[in-house]
KOLBATI-874463 format. One record per residue: residue number from 1; residue in three letters; y, z, x of N, C-alpha, C in turn. Coordinates in pm, whole numbers, always signed. Example, Ala and Ser with C-alpha at 12.3 -4.5 7.8 and 13.67 -1.06 7.14 Angstrom:
resi / resn / n_py / n_pz / n_px / ca_py / ca_pz / ca_px / c_py / c_pz / c_px
1 / ala / -569 / +780 / +1319 / -450 / +780 / +1230 / -330 / +780 / +1320
2 / ser / -225 / +708 / +1285 / -106 / +714 / +1367 / +3 / +787 / +1290
end
This chain:
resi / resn / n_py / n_pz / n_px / ca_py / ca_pz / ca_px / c_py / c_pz / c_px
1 / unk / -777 / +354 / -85 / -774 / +211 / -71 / -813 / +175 / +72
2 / unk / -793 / +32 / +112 / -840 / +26 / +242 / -706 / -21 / +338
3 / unk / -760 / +15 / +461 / -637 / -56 / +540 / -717 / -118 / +676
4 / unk / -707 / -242 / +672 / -734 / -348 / +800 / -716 / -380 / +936
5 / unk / -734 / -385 / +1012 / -683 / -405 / +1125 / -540 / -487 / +1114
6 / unk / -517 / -646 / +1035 / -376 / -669 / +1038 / -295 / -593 / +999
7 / unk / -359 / -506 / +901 / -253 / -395 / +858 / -181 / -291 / +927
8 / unk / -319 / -312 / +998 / -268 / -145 / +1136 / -140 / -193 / +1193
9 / unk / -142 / -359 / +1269 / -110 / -403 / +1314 / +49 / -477 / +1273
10 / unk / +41 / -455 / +1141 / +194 / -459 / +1100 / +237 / -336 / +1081
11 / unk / +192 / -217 / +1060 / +195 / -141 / +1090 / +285 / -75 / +1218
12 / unk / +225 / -106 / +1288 / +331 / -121 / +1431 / +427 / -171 / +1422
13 / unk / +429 / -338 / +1421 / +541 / -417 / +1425 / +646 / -323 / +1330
14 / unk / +632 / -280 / +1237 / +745 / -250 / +1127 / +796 / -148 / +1174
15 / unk / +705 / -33 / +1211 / +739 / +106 / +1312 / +842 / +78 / +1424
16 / unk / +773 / -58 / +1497 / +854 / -35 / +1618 / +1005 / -123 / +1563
17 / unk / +1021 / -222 / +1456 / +1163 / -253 / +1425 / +1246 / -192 / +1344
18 / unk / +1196 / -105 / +1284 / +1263 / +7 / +1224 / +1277 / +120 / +1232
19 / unk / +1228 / +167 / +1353 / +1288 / +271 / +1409 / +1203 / +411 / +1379
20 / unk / +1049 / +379 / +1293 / +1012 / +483 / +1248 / +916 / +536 / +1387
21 / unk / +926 / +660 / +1413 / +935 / +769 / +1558 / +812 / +838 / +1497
22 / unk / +766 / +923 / +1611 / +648 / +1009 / +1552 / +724 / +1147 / +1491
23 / unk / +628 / +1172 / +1405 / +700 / +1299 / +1302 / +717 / +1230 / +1171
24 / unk / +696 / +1139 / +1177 / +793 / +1016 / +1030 / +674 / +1108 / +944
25 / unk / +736 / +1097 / +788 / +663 / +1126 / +713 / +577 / +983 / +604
26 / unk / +429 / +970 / +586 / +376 / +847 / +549 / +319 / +858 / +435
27 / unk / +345 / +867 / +322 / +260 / +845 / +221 / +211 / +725 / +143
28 / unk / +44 / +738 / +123 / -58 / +644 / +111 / -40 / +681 / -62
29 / unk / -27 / +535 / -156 / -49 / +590 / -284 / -226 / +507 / -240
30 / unk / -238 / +606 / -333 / -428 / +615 / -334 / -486 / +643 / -121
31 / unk / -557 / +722 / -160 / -623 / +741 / -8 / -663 / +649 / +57
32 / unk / -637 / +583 / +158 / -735 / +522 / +241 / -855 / +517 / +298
33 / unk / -941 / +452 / +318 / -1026 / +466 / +455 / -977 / +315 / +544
34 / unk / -1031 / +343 / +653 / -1034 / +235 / +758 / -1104 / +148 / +813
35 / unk / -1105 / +17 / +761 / -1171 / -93 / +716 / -1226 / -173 / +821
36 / unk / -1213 / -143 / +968 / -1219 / -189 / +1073 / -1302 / -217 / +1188
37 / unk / -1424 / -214 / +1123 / -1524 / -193 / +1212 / -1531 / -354 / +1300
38 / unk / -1491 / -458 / +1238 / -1476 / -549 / +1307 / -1391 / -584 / +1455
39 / unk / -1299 / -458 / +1429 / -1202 / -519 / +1554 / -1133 / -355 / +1544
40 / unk / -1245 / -261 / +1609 / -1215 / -127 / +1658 / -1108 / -86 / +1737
41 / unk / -1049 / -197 / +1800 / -916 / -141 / +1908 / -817 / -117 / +1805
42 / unk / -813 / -194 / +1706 / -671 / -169 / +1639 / -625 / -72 / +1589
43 / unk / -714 / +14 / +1605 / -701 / +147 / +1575 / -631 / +239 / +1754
44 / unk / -689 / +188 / +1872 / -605 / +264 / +1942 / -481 / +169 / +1943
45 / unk / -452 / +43 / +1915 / -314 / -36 / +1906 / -230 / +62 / +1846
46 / unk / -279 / +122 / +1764 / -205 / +147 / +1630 / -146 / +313 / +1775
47 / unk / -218 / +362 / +1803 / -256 / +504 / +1861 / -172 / +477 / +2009
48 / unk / -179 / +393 / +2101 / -124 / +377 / +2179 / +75 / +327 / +2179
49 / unk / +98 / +251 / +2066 / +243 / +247 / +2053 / +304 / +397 / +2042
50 / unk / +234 / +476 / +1975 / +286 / +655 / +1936 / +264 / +728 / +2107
51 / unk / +203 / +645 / +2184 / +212 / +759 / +2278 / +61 / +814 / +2281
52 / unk / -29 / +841 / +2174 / -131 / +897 / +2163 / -246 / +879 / +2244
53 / unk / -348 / +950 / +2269 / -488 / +955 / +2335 / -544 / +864 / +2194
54 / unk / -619 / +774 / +2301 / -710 / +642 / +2214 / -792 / +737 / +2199
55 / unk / -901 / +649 / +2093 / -1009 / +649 / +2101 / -1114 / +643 / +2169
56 / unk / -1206 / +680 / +2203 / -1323 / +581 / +2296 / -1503 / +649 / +2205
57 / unk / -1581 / +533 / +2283 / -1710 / +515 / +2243 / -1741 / +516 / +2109
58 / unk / -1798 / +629 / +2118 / -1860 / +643 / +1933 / -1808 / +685 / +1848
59 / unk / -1744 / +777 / +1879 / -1591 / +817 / +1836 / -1524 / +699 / +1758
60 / unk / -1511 / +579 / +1841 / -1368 / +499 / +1794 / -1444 / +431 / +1681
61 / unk / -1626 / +393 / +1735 / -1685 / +309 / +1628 / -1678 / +408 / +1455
62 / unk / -1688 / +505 / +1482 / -1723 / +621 / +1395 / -1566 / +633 / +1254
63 / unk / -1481 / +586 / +1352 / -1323 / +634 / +1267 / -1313 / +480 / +1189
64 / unk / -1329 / +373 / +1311 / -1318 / +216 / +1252 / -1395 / +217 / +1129
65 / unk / -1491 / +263 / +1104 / -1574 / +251 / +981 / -1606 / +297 / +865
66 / unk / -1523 / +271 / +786 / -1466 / +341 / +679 / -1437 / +516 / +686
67 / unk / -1348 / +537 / +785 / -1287 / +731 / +801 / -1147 / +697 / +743
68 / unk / -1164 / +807 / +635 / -1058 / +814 / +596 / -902 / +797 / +711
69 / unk / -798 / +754 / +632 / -696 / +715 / +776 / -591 / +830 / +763
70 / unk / -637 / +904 / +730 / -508 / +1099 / +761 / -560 / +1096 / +908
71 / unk / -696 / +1126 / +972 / -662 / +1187 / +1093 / -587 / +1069 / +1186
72 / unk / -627 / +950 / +1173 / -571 / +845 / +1242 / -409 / +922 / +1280
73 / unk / -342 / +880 / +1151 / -202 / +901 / +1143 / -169 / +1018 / +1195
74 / unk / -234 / +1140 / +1205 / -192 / +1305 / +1275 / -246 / +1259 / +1421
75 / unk / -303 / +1186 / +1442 / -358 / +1179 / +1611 / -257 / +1094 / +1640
76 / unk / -144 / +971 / +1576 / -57 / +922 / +1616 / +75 / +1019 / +1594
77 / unk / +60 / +1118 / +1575 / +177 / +1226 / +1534 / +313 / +1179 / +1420
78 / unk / +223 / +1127 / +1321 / +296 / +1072 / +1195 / +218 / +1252 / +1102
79 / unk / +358 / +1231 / +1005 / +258 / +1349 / +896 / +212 / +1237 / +786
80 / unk / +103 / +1295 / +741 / +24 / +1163 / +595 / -2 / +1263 / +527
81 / unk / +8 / +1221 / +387 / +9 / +1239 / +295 / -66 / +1139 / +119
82 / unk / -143 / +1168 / +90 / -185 / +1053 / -36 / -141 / +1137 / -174
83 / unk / -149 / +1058 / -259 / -145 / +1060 / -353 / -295 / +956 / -447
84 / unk / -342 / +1096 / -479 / -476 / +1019 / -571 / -522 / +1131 / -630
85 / unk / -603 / +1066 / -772 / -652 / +1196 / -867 / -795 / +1254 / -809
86 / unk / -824 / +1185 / -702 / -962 / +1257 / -627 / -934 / +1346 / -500
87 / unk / -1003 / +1505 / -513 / -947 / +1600 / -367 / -1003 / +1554 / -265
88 / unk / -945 / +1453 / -202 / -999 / +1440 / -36 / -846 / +1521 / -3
89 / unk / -900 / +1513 / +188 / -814 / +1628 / +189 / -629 / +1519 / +251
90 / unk / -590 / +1578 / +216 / -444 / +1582 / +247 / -391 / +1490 / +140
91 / unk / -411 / +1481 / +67 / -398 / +1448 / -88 / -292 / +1551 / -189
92 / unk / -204 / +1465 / -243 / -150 / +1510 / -362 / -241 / +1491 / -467
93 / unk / -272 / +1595 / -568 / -366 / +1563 / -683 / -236 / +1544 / -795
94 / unk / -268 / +1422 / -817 / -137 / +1364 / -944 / -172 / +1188 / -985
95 / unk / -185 / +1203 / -1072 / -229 / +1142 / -1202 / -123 / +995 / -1209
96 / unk / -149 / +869 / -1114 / +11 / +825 / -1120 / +22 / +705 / -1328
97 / unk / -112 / +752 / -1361 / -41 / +707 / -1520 / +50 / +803 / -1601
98 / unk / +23 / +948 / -1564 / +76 / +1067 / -1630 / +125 / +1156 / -1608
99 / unk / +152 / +1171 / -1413 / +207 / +1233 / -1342 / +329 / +1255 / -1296
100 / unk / +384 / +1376 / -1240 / +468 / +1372 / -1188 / +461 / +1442 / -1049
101 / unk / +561 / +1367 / -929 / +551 / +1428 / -854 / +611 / +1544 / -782
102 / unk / +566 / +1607 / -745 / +627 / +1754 / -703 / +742 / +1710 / -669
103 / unk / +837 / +1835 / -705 / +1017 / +1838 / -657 / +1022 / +1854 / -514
104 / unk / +927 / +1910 / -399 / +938 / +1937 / -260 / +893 / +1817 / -227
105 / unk / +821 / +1689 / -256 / +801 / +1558 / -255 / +874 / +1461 / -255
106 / unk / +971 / +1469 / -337 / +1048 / +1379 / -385 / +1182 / +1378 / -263
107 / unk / +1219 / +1237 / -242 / +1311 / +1176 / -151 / +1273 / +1221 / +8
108 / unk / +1149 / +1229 / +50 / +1081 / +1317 / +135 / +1026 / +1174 / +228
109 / unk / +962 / +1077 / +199 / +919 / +1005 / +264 / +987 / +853 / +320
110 / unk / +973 / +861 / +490 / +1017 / +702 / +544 / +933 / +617 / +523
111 / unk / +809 / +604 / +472 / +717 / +475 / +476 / +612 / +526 / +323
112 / unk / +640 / +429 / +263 / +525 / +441 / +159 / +467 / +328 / +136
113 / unk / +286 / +304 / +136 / +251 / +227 / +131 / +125 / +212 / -37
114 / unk / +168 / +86 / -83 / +90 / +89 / -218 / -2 / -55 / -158
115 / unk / -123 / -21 / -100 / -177 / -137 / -36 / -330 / -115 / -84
116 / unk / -277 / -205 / -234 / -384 / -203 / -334 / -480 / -87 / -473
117 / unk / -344 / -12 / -463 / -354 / +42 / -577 / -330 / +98 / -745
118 / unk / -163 / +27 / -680 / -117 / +14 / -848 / -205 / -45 / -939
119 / unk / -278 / -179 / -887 / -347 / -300 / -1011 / -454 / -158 / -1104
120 / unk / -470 / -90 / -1033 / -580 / +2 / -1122 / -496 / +82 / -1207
121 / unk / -375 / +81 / -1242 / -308 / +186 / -1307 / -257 / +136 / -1433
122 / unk / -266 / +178 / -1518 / -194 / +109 / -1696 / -39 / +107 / -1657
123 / unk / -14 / +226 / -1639 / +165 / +299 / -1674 / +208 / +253 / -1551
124 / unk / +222 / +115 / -1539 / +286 / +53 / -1444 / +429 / +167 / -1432
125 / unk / +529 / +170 / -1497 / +631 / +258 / -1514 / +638 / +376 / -1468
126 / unk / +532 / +424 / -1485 / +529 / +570 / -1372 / +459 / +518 / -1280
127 / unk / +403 / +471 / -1209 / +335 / +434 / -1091 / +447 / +407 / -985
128 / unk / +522 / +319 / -1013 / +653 / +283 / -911 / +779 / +334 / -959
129 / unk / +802 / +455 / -1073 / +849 / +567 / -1035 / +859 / +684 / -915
130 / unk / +739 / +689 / -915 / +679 / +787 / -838 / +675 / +735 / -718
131 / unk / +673 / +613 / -681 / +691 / +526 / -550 / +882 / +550 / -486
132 / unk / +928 / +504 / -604 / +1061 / +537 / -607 / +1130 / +675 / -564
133 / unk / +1056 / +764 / -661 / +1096 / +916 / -597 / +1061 / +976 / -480
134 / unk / +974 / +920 / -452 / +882 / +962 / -318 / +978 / +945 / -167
135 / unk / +1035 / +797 / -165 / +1130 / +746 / -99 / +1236 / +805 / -46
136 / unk / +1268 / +797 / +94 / +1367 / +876 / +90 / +1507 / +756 / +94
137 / unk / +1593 / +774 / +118 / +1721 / +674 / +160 / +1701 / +620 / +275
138 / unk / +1723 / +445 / +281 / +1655 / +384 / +372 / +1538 / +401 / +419
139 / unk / +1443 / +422 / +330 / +1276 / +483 / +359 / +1238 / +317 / +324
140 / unk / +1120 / +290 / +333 / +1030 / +177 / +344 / +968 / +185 / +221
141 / unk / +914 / +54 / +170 / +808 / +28 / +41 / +713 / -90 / +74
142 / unk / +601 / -78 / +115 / +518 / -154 / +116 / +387 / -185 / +10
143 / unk / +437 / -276 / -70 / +340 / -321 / -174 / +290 / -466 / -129
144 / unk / +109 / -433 / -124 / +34 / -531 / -83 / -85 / -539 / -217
145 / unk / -62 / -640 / -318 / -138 / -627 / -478 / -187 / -753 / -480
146 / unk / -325 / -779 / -554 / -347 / -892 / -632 / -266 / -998 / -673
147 / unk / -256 / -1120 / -705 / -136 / -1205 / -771 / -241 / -1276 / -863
148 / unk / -338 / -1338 / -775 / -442 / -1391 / -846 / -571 / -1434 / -831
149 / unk / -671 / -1468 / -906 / -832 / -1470 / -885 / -857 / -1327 / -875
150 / unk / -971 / -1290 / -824 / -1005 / -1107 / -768 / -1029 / -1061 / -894
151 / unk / -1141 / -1183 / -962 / -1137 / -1084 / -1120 / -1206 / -969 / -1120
152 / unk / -1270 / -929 / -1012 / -1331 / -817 / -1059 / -1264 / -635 / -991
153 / unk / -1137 / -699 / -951 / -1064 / -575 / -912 / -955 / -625 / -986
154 / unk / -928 / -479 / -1034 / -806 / -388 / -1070 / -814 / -400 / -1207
155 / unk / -714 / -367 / -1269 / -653 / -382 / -1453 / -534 / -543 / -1436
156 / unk / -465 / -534 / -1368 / -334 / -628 / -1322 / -328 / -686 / -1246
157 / unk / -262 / -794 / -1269 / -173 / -845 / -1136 / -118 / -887 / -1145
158 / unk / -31 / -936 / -1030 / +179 / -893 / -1033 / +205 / -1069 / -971
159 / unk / +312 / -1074 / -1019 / +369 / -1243 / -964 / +488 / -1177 / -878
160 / unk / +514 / -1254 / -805 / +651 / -1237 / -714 / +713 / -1162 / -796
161 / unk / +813 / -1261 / -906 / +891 / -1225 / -992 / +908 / -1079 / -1028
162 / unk / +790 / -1002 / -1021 / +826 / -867 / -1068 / +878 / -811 / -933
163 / unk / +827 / -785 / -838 / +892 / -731 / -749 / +1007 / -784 / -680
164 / unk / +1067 / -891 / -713 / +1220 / -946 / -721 / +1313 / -862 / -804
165 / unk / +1256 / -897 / -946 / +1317 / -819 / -1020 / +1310 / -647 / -989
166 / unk / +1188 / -600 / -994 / +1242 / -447 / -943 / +1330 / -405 / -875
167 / unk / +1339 / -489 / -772 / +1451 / -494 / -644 / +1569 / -466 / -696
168 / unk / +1609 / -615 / -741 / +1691 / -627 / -819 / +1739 / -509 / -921
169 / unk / +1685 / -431 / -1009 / +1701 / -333 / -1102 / +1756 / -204 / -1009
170 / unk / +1661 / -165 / -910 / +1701 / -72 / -828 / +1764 / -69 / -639
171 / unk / +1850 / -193 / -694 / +1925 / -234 / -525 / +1867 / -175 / -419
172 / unk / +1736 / -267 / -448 / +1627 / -237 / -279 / +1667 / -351 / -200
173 / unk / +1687 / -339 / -75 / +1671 / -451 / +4 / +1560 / -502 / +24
174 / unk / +1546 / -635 / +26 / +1420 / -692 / +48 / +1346 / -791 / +169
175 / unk / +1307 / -627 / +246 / +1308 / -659 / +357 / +1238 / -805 / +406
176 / unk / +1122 / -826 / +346 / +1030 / -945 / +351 / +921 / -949 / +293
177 / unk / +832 / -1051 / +221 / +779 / -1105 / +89 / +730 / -1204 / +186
178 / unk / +563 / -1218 / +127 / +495 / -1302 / +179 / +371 / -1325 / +98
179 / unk / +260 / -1400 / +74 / +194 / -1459 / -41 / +116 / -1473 / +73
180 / unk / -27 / -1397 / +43 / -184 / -1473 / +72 / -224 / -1547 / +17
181 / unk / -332 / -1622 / +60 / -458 / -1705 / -51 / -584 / -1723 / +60
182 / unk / -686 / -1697 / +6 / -794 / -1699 / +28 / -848 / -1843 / -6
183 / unk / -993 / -1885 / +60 / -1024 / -1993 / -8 / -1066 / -2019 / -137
184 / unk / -1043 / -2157 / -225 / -1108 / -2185 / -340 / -1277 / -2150 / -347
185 / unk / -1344 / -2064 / -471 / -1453 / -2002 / -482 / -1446 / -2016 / -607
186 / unk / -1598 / -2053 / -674 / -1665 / -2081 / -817 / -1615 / -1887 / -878
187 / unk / -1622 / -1915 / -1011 / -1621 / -1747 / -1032 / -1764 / -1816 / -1205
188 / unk / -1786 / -1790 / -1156 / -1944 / -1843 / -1330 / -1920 / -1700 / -1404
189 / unk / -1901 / -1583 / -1372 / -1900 / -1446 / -1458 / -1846 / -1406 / -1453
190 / unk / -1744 / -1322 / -1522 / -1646 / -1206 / -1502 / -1734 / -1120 / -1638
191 / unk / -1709 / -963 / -1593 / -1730 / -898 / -1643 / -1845 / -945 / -1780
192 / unk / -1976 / -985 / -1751 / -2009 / -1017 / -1838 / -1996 / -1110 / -1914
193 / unk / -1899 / -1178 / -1891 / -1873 / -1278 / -2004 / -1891 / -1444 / -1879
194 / unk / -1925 / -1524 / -1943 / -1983 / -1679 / -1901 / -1865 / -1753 / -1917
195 / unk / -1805 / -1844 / -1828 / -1692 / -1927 / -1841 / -1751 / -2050 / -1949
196 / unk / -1661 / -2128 / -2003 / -1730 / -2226 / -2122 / -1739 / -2328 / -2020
197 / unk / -1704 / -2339 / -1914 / -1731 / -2486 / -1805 / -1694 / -2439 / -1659
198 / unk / -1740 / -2492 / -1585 / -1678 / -2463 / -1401 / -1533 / -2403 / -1442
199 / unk / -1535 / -2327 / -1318 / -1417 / -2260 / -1274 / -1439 / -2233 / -1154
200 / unk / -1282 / -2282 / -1078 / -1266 / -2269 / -971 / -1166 / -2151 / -946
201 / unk / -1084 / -2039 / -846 / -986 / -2019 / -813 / -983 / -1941 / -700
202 / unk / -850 / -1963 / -638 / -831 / -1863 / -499 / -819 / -1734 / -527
203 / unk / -881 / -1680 / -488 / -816 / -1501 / -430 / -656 / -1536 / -384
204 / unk / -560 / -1451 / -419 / -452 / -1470 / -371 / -347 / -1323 / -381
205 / unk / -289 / -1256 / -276 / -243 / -1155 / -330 / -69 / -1187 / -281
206 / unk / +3 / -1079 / -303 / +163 / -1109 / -285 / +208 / -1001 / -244
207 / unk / +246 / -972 / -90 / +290 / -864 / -54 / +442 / -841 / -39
208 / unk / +503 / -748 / -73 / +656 / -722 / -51 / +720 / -557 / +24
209 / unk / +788 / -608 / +147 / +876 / -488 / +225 / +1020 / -529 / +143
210 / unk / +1032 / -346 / +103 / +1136 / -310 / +4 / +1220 / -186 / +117
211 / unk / +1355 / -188 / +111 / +1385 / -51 / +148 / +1518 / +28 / -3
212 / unk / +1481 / +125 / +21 / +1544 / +207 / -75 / +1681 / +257 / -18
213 / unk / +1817 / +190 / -107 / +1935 / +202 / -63 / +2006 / +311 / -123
214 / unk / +1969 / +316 / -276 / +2047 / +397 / -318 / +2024 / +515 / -370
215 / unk / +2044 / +633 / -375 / +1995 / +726 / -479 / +1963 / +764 / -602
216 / unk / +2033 / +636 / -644 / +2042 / +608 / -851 / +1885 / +668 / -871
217 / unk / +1873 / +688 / -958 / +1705 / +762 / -1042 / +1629 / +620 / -1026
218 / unk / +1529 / +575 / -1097 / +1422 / +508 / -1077 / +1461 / +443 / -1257
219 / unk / +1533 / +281 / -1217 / +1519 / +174 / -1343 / +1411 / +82 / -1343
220 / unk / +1343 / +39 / -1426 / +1238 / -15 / -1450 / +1313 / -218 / -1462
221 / unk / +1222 / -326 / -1390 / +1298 / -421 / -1430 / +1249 / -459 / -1522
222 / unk / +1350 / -574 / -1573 / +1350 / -638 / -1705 / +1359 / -810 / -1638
223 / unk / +1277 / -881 / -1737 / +1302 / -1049 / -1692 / +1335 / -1066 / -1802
224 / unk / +1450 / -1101 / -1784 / +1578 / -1178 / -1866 / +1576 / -1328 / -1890
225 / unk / +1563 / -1392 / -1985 / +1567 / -1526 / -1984 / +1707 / -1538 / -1889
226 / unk / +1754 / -1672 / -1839 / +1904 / -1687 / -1785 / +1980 / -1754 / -1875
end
């Protein structure tokens, strides 16, 4: 998936208020690259809070532009880790519609980030299982997904409500929840098919910081009428 310069950049902020130190363990569901060629420092931002040797010259243009983000994270002395069914390297190979994840994996990680890859997955249910197990106690959950428009990415997309309710199901704290939108844009085609009149809509996605309190196994939520 990709990760942005604001991203790098909360990134930090969250590191430096929660206490996560170099050594932390980080797993990416789906691999990254690094989306940044626009605003190349944020990558030593990211590199300089850890203590680390920046970047410089061609080098820094070279990583900003779409490089995968494992070495980033080992040059900030974080360990990374992905999870995706394609072998790039430092990758778990696991299947998150049909997978499971390794037992030396599981309750192993302080920061997990799903920043834009569940919407591609059917088995919603194992997808944030495996998010769940991954977690360690008081470990981090960062889900950054679609909500709405973006017809031509993913299978899904998620309303607040579900990740309330997940919370809710599995007594996550919820650290903070916040809603993009992009500007209003014509969409005339999706997949082939012709709208019967104008259509307008925003791109809009819904991001949520979760932390994992308890050890209970991984419950799936339910929306309950009240």
């Amino acid at each position: 998936m990709g990760i942005n310069p604001g991203m790098l950049d909360l990134f930090v902020e969250w590191f430096r208020d929660y206490g996560i130190l170099r050594g932390a363990e980080f797993l990416d569901i789906g691999t990254s690259q690094l989306f940044c060629g626009n605003d190349p420092d944020s990558l030593n931002r990211f590199l300089r809070h850890f203590g680390a040797e920046p970047y410089a010259g061609e080098e820094l243009s070279r990583m900003a532009n779409k490089s995968l983000a494992a070495p980033l994270f080992h040059r900030a002395g974080l360990s990374y880790d992905a999870i995706d069914i394609a072998p790039y390297p430092h990758t778990i190979r696991v299947d998150l519609n049909t997978g499971r994840l390794p037992l030396r994996k599981r309750g192993r990680y302080t920061f997990v980030a799903n920043s834009g890859t569940t919407e591609h997955v059917l088995n919603q249910y194992n997808a944030f299982k495996i998010i769940h197990d991954a977690t360690r106690i008081n470990g981090l959950m960062y889900h950054g997904v679609p909500m709405s428009g973006d017809f031509a990415h993913g299978l899904l997309s998620y309303r607040p409500r579900f990740f309330t309710r997940l919370a809710e199901a599995n007594k996550y704290e919820v650290v903070s929840r916040w809603l993009w939108a992009g500007e209003m844009r014509p969409y005339e085609e999706v997949e082939d098919a012709a709208f019967n009149r104008y259509f307008a809509a925003q791109d809009a996605w819904v991001h949520f910081l979760l932390r994992r309190k308890s050890k209970a196994p991984f419950h799936p939520p339910l929306d309950c009428l009240p």
